[in-house]
PyMOL Python script that loads the backbone (N, CA, C, O; Angstrom):
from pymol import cmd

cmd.read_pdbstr("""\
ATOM      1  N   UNK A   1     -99.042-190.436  76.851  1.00  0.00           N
ATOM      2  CA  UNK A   1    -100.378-190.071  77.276  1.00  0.00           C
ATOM      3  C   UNK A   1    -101.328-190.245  76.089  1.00  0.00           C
ATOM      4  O   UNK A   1    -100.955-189.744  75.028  1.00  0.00           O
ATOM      5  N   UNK A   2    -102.613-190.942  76.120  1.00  0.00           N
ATOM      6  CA  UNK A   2    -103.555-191.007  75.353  1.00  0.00           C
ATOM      7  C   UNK A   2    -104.327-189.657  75.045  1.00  0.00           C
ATOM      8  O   UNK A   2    -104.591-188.834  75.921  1.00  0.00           O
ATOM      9  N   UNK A   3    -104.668-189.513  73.674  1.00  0.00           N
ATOM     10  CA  UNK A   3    -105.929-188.733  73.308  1.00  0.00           C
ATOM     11  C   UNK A   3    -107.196-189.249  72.812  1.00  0.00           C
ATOM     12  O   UNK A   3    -108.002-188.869  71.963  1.00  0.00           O
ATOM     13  N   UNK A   4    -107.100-190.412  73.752  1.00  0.00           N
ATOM     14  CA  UNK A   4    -108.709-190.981  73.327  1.00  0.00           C
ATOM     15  C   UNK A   4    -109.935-190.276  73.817  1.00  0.00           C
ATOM     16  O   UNK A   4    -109.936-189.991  75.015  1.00  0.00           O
ATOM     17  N   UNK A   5    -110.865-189.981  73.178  1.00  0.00           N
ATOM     18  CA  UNK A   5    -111.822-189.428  74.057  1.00  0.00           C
ATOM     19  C   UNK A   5    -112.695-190.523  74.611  1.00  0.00           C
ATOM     20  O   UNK A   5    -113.016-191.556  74.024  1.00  0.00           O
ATOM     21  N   UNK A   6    -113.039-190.138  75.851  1.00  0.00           N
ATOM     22  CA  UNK A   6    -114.257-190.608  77.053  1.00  0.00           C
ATOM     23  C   UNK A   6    -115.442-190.599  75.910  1.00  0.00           C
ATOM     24  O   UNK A   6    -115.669-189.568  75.278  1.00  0.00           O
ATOM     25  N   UNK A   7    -115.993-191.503  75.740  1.00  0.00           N
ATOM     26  CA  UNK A   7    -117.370-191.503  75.111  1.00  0.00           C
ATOM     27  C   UNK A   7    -118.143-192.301  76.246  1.00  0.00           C
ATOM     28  O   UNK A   7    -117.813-193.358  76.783  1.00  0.00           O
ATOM     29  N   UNK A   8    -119.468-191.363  76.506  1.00  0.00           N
ATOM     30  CA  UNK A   8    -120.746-191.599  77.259  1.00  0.00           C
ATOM     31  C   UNK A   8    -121.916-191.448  76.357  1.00  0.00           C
ATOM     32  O   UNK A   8    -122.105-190.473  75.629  1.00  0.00           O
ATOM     33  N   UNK A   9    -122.784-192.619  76.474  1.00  0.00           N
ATOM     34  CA  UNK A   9    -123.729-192.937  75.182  1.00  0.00           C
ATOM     35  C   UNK A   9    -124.995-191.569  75.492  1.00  0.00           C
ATOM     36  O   UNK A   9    -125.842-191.388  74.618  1.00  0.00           O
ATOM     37  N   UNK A  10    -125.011-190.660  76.808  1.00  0.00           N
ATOM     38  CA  UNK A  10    -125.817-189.546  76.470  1.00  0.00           C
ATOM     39  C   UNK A  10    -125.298-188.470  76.580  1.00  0.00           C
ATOM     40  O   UNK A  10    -125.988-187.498  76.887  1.00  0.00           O
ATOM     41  N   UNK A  11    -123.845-188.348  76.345  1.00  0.00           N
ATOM     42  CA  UNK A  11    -123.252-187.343  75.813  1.00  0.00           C
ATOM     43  C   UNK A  11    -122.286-187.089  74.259  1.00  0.00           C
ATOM     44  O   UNK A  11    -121.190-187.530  73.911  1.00  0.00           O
ATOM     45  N   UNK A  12    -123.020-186.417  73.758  1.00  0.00           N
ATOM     46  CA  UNK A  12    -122.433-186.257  72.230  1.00  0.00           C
ATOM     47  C   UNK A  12    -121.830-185.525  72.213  1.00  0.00           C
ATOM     48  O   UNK A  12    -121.903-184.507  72.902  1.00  0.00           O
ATOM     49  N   UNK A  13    -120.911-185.836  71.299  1.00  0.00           N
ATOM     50  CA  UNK A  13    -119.193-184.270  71.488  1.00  0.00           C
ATOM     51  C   UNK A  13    -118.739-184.254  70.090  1.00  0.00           C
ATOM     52  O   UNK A  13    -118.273-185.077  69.302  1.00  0.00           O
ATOM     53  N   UNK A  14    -119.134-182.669  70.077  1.00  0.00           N
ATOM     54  CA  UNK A  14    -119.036-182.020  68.879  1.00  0.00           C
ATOM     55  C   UNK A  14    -117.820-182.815  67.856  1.00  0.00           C
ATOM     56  O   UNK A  14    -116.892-183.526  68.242  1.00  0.00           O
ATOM     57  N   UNK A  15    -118.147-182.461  66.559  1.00  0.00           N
ATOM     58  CA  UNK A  15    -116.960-183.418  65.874  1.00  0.00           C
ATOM     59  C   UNK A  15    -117.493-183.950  64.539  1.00  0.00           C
ATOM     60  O   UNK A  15    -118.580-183.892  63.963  1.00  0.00           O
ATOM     61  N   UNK A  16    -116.080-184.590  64.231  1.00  0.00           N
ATOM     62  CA  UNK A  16    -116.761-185.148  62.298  1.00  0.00           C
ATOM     63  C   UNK A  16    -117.285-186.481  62.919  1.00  0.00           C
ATOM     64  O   UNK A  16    -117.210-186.927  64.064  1.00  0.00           O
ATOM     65  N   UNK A  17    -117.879-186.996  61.689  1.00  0.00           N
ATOM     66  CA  UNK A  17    -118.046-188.776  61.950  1.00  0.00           C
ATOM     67  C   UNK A  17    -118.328-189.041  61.011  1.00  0.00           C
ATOM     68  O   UNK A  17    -118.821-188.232  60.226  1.00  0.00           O
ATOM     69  N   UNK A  18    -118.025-190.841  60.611  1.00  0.00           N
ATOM     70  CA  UNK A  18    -118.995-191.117  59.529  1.00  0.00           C
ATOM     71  C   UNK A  18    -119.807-192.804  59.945  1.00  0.00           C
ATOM     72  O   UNK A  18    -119.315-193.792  60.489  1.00  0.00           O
ATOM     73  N   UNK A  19    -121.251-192.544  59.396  1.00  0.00           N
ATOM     74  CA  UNK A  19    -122.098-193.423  59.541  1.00  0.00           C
ATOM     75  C   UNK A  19    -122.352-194.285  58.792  1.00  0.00           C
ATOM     76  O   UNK A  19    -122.623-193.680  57.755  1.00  0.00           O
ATOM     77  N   UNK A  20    -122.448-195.274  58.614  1.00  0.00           N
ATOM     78  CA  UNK A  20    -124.140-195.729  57.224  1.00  0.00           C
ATOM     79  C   UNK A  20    -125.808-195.603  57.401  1.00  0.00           C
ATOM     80  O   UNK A  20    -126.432-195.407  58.443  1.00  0.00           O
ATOM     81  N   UNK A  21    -126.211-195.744  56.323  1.00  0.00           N
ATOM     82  CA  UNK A  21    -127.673-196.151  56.440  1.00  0.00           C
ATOM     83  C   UNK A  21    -128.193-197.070  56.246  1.00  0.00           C
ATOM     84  O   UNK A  21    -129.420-197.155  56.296  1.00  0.00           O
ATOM     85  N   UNK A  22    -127.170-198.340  55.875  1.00  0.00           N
ATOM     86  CA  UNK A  22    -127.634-199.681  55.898  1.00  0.00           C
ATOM     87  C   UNK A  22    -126.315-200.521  56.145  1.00  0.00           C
ATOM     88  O   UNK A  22    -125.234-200.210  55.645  1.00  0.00           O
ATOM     89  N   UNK A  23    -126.545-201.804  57.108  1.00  0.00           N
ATOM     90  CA  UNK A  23    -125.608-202.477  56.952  1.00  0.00           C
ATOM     91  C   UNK A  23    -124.431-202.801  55.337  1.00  0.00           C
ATOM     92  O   UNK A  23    -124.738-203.252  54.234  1.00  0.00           O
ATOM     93  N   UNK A  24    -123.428-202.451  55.742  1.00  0.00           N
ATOM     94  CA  UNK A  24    -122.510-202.353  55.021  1.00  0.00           C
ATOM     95  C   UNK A  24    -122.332-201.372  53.661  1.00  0.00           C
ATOM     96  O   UNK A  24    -121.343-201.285  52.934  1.00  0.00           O
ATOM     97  N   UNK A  25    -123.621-200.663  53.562  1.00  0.00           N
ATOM     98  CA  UNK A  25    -123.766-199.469  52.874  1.00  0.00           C
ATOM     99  C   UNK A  25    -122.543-198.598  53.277  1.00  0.00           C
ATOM    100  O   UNK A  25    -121.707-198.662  54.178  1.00  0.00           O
ATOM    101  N   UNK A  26    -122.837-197.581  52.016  1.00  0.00           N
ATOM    102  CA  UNK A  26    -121.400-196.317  51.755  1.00  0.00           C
ATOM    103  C   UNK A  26    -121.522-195.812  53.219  1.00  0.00           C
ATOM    104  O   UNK A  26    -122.584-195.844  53.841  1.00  0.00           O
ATOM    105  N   UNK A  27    -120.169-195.271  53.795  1.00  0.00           N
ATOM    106  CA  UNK A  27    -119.804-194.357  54.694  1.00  0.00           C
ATOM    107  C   UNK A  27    -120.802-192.928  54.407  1.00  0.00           C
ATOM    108  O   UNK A  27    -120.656-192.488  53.266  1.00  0.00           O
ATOM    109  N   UNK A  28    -121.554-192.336  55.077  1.00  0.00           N
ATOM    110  CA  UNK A  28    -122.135-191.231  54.934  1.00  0.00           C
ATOM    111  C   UNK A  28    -121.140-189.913  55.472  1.00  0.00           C
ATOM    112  O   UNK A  28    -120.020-190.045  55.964  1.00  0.00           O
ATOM    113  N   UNK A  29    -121.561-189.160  55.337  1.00  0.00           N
ATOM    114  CA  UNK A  29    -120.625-187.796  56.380  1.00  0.00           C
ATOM    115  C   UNK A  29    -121.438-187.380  57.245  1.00  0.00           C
ATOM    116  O   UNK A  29    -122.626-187.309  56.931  1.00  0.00           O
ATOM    117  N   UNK A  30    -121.009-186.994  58.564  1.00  0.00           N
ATOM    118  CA  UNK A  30    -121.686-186.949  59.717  1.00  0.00           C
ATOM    119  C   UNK A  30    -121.006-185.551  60.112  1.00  0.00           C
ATOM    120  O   UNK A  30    -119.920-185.247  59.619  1.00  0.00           O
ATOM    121  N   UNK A  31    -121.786-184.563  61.173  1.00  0.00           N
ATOM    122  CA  UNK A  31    -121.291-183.564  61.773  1.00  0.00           C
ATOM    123  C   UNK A  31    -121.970-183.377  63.174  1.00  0.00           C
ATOM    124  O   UNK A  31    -123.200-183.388  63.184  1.00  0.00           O
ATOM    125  N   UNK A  32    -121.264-183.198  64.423  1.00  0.00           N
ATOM    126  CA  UNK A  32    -122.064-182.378  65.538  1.00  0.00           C
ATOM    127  C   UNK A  32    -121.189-181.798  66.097  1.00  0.00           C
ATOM    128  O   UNK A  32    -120.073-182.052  66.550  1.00  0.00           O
ATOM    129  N   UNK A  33    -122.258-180.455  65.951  1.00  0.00           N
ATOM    130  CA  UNK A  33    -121.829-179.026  66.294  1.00  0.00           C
ATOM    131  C   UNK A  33    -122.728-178.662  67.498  1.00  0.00           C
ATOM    132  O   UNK A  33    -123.748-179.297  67.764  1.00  0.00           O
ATOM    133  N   UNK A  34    -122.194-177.377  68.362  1.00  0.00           N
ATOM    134  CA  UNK A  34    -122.681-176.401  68.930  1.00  0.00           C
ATOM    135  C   UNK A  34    -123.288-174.963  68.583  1.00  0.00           C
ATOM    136  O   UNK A  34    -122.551-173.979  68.519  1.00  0.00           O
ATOM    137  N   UNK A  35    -124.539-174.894  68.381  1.00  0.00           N
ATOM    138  CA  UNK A  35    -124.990-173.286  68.198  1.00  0.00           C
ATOM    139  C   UNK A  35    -125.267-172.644  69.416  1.00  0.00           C
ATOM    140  O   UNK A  35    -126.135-173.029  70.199  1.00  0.00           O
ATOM    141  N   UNK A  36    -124.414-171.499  69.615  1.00  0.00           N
ATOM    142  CA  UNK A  36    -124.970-170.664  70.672  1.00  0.00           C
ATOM    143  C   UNK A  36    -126.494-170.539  71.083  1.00  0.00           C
ATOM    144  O   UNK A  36    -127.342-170.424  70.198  1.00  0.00           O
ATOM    145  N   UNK A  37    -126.819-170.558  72.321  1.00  0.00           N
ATOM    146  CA  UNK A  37    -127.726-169.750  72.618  1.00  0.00           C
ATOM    147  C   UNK A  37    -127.842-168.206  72.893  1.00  0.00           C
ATOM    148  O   UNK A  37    -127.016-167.317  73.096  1.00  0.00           O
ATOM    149  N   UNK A  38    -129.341-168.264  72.808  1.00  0.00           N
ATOM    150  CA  UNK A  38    -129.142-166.446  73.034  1.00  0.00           C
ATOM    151  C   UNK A  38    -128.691-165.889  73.795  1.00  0.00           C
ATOM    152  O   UNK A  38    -128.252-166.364  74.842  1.00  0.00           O
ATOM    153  N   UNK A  39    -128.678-164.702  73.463  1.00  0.00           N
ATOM    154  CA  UNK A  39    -127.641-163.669  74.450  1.00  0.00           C
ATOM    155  C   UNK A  39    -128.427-162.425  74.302  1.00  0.00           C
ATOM    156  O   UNK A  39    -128.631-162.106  73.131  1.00  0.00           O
ATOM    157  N   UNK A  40    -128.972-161.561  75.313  1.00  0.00           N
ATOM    158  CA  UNK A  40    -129.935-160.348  75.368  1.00  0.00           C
ATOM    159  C   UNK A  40    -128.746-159.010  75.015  1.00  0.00           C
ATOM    160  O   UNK A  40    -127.726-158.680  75.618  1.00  0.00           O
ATOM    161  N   UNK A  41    -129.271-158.566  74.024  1.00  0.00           N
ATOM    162  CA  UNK A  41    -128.566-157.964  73.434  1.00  0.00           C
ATOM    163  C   UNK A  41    -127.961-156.562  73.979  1.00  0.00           C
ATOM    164  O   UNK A  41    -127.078-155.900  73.432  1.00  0.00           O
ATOM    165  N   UNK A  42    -128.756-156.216  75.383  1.00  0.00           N
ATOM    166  CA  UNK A  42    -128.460-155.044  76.287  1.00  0.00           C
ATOM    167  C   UNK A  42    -127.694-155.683  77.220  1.00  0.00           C
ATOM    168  O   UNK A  42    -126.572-155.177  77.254  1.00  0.00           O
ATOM    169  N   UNK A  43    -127.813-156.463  77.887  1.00  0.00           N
ATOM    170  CA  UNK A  43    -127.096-156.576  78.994  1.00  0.00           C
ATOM    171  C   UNK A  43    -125.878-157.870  78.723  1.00  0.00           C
ATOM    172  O   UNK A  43    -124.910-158.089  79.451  1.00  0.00           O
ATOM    173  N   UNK A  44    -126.135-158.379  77.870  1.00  0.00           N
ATOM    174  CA  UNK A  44    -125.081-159.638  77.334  1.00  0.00           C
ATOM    175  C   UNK A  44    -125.211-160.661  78.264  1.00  0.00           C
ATOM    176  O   UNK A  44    -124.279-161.400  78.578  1.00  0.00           O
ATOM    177  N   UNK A  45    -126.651-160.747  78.841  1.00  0.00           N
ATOM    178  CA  UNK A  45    -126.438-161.896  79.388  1.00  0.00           C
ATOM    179  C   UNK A  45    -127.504-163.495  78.656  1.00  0.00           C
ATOM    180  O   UNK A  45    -128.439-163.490  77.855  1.00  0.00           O
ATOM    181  N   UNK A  46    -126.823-164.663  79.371  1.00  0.00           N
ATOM    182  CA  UNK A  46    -126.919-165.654  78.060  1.00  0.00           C
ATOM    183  C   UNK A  46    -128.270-166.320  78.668  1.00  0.00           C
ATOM    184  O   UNK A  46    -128.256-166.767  79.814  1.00  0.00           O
ATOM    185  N   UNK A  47    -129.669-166.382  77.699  1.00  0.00           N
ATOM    186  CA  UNK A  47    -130.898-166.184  77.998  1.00  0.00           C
ATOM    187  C   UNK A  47    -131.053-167.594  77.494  1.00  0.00           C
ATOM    188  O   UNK A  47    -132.007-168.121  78.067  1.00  0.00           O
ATOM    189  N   UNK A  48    -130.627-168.181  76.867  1.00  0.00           N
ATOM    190  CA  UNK A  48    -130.664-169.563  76.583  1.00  0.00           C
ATOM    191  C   UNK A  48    -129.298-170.601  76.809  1.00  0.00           C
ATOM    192  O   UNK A  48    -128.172-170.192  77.091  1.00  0.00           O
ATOM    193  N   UNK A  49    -129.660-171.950  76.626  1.00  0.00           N
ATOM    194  CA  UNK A  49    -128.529-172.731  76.698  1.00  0.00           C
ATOM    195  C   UNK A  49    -127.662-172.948  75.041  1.00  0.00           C
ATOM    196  O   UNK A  49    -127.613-172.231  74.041  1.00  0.00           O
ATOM    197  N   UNK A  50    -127.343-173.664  75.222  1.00  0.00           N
ATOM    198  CA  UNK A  50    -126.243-173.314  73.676  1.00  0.00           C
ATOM    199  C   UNK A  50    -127.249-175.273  73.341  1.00  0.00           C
ATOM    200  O   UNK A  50    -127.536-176.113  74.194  1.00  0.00           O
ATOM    201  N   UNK A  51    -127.491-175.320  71.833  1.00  0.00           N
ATOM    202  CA  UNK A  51    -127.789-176.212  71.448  1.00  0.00           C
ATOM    203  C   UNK A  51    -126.935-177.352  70.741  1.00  0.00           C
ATOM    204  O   UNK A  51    -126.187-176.966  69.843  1.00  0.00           O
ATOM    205  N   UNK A  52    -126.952-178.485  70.987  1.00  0.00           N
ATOM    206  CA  UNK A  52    -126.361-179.338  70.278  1.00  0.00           C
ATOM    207  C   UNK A  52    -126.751-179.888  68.818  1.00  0.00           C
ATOM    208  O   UNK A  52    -127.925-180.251  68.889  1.00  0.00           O
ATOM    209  N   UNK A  53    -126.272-180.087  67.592  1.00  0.00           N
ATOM    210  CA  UNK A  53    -127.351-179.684  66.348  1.00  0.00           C
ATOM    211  C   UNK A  53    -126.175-180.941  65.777  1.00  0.00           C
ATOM    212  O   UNK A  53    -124.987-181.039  66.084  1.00  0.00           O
ATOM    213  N   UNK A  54    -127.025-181.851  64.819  1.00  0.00           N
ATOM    214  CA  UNK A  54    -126.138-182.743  63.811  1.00  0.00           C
ATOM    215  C   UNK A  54    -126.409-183.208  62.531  1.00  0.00           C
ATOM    216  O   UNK A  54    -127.536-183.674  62.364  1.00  0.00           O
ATOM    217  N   UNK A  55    -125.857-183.197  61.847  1.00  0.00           N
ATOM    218  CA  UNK A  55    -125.981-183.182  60.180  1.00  0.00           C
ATOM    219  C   UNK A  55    -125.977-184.887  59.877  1.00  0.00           C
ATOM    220  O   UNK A  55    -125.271-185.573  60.616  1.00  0.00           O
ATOM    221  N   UNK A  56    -126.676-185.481  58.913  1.00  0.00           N
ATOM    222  CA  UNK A  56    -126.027-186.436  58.540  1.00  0.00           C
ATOM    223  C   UNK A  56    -125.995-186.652  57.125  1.00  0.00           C
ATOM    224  O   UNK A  56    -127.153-186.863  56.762  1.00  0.00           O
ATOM    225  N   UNK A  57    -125.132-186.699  56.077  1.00  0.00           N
ATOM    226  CA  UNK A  57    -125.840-187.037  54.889  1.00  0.00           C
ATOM    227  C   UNK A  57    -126.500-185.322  54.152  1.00  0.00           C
ATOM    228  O   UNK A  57    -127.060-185.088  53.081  1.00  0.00           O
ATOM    229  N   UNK A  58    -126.251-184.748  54.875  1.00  0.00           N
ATOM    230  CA  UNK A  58    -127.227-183.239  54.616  1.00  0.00           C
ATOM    231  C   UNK A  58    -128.343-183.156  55.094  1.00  0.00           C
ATOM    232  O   UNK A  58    -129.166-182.371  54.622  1.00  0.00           O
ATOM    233  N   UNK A  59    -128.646-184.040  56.257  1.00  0.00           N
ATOM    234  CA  UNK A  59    -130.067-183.838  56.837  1.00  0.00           C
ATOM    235  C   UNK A  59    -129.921-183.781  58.157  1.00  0.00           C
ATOM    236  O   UNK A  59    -129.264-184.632  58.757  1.00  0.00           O
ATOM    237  N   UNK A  60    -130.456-182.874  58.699  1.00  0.00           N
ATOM    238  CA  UNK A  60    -130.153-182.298  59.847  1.00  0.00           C
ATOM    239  C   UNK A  60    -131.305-183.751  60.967  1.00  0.00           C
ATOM    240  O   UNK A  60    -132.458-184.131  60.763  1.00  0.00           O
ATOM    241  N   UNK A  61    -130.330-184.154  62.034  1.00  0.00           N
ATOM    242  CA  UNK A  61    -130.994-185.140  62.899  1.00  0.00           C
ATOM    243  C   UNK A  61    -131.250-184.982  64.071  1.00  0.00           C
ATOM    244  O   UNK A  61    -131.245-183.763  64.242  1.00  0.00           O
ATOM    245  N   UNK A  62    -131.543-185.630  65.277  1.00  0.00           N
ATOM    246  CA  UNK A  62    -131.128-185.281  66.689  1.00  0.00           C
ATOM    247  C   UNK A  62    -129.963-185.985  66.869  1.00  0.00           C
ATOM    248  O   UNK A  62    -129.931-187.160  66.504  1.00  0.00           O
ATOM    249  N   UNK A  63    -128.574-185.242  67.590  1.00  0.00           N
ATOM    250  CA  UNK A  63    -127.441-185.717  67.875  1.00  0.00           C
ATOM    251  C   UNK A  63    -127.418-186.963  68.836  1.00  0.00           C
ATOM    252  O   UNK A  63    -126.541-187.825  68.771  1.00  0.00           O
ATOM    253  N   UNK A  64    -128.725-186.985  69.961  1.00  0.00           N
ATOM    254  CA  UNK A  64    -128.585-187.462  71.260  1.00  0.00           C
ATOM    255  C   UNK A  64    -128.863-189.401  70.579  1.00  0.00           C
ATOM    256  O   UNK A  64    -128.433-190.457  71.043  1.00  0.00           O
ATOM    257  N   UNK A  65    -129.796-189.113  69.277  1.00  0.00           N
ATOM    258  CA  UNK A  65    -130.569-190.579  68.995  1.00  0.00           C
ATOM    259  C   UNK A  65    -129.657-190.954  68.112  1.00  0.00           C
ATOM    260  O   UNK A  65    -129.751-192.125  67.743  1.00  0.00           O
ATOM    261  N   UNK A  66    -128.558-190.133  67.532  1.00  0.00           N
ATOM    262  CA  UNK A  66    -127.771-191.359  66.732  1.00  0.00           C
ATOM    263  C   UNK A  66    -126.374-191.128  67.227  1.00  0.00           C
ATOM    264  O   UNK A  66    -125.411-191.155  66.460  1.00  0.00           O
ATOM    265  N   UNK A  67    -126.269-190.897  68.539  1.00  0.00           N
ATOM    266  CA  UNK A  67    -124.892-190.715  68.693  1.00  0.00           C
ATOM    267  C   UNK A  67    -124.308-192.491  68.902  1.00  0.00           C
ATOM    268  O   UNK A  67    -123.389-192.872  68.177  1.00  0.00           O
ATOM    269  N   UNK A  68    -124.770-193.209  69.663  1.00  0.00           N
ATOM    270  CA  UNK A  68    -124.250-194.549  69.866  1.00  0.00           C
ATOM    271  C   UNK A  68    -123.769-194.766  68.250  1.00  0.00           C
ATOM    272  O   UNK A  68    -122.588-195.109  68.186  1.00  0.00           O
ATOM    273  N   UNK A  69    -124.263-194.671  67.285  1.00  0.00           N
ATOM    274  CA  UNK A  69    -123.755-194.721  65.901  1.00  0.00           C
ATOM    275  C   UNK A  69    -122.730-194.256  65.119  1.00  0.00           C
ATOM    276  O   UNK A  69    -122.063-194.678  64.174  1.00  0.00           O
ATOM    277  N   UNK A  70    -122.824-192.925  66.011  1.00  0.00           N
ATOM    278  CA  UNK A  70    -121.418-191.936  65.578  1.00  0.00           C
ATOM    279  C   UNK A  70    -120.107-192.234  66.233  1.00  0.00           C
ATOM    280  O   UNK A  70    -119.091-192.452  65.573  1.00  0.00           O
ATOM    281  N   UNK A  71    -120.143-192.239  67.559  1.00  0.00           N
ATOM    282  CA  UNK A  71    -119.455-192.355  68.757  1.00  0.00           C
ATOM    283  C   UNK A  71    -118.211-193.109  68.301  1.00  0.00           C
ATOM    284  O   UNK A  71    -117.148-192.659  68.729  1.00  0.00           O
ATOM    285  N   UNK A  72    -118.157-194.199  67.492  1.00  0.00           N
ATOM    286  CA  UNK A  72    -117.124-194.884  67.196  1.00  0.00           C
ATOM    287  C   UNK A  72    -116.420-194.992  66.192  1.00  0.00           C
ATOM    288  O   UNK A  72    -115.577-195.854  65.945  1.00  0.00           O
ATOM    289  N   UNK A  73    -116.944-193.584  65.211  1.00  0.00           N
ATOM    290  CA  UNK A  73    -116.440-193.695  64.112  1.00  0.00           C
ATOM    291  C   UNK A  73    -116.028-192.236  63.845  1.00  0.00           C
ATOM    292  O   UNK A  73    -116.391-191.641  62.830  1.00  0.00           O
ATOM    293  N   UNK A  74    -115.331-191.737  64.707  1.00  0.00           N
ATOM    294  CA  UNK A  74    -114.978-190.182  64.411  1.00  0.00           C
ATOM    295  C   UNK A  74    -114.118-189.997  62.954  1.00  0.00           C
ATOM    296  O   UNK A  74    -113.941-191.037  62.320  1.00  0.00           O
ATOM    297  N   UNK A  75    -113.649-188.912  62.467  1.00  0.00           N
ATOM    298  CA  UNK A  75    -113.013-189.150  61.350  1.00  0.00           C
ATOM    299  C   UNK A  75    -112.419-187.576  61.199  1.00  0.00           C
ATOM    300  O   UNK A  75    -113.111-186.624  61.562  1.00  0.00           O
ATOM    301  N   UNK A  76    -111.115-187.401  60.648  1.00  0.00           N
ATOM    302  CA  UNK A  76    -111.005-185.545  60.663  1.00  0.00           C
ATOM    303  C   UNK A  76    -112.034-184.906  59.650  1.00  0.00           C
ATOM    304  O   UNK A  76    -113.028-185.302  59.040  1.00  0.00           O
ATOM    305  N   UNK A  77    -111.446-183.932  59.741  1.00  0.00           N
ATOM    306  CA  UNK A  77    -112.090-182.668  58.546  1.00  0.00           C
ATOM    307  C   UNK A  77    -111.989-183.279  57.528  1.00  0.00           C
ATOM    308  O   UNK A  77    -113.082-183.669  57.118  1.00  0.00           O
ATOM    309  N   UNK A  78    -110.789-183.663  56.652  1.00  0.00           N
ATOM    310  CA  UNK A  78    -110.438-183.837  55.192  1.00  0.00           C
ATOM    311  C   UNK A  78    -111.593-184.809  55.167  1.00  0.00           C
ATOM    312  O   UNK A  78    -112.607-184.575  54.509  1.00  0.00           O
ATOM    313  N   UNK A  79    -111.453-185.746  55.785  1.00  0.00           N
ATOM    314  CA  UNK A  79    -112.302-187.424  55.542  1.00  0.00           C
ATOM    315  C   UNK A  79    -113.759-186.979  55.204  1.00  0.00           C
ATOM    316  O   UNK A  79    -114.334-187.218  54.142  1.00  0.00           O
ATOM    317  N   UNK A  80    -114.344-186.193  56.427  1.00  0.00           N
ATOM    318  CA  UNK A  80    -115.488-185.422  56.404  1.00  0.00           C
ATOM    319  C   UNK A  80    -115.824-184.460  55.202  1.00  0.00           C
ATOM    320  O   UNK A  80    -117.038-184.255  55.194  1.00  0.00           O
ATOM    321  N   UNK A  81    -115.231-183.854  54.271  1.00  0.00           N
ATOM    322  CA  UNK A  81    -115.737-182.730  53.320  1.00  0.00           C
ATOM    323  C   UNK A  81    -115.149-183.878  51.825  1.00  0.00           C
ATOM    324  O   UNK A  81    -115.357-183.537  50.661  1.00  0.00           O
ATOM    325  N   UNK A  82    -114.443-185.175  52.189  1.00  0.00           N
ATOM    326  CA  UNK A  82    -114.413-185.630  51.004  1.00  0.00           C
ATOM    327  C   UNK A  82    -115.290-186.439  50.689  1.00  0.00           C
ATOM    328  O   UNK A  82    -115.699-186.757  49.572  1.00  0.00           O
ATOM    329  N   UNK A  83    -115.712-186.926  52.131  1.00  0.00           N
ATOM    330  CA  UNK A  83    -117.263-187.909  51.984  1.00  0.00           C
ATOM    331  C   UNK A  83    -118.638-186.848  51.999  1.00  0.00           C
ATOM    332  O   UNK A  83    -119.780-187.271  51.812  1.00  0.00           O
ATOM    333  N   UNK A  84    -118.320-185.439  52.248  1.00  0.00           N
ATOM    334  CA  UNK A  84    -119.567-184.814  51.994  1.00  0.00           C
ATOM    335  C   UNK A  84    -119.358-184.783  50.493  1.00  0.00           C
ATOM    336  O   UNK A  84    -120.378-185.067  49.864  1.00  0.00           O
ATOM    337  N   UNK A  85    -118.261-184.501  49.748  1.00  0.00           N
ATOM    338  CA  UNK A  85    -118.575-184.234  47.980  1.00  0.00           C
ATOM    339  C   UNK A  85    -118.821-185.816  47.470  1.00  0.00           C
ATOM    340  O   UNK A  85    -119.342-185.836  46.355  1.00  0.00           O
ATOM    341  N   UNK A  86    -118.630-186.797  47.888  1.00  0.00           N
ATOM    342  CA  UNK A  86    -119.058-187.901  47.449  1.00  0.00           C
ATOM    343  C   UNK A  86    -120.257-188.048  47.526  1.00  0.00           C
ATOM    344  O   UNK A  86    -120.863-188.479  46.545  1.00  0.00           O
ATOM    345  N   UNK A  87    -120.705-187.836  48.316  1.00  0.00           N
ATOM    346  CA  UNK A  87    -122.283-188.104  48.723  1.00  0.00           C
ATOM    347  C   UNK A  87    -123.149-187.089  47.861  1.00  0.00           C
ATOM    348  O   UNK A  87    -124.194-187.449  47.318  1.00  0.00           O
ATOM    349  N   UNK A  88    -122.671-185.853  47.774  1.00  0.00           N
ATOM    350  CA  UNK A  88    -123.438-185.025  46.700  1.00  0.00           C
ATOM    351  C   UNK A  88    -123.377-185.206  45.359  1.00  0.00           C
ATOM    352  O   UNK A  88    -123.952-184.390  44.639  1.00  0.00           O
ATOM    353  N   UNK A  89    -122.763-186.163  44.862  1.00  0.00           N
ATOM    354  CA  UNK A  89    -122.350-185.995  43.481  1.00  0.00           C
ATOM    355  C   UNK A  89    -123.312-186.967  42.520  1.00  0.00           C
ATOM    356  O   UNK A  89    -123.143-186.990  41.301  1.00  0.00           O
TER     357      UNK A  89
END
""", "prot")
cmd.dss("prot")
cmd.show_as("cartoon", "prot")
cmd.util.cbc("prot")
cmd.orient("prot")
């Protein structure tokens, strides 16, 4: 059985990735995450939708406009926090 994921170009799914910013330029580090939405603090019920939020490089982007970019280049954790200390250094 496969664990490929279904990729749909207007759905982004949380996860590492890595990008460039120019043809054949360095691998950047990429992230999209989920932040909760609110939740009313008396009754616990959920007053917003939960947001989709993505990092690239250390700059926070919209997930939806560079996902076709991400989509094909997932990568784990390790890959992800070793290309984030590269990129900071």
């Amino acid at each position: 059985m496969s664990n490929a994921r279904h990729i749909h170009e207007d759905n982004p799914l949380p996860g590492f990735y890595q990008t460039r910013a120019v043809r054949n330029g360095p691998w950047l580090p990429a992230i999209i995450w989920t932040e909760p939405g609110d939740v009313d603090p008396e009754t616990g019920e959920l007053m917003s939708d939960d947001v989709l939020c993505c990092m690239i490089n250390g700059r926070r982007v919209d997930p939806y406009e560079r996902w076709t970019w991400l989509a094909g280049h997932p990568i784990s954790a390790d890959q992800y926090f070793a290309l984030l200390g590269q990129s900071s250094a």
